[in-house]
C-alpha positions in Angstrom: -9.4 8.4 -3.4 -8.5 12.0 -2.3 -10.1 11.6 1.0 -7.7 8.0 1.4 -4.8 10.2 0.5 -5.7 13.0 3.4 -6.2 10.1 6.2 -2.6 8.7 5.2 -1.2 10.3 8.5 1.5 9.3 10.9 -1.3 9.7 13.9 -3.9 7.7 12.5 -1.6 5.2 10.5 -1.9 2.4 12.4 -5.9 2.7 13.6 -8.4 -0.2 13.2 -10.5 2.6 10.9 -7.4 3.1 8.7 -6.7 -0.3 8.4 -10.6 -1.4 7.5 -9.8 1.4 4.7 -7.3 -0.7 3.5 -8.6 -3.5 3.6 -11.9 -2.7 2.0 -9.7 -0.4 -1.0 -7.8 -3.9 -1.3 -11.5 -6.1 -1.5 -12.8 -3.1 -4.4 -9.5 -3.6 -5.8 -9.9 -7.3 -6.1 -13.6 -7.1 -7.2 -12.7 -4.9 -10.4 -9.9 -7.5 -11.4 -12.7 -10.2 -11.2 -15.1 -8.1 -13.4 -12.4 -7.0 -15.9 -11.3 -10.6 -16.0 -14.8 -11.9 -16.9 -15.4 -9.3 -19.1 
């Protein structure tokens, strides 16, 4: 997560690549709520 943090910058804010970043945090994100639900 460290390296997320460090690409959080106003230049590169709004890039596809930070944005697939996002997106695939939010997916991870959305996979461990599954698991921790089923567990």
């Amino acid at each position: 997560h460290i390296m997320l943090l460090k690409l959080k910058k106003p230049i590169i804010k709004d890039t596809k690549v930070n944005l697939d970043l996002k997106f695939n945090n939010h997916k991870i994100i959305e996979l461990k709520n599954i698991d921790s639900k089923e567990f």
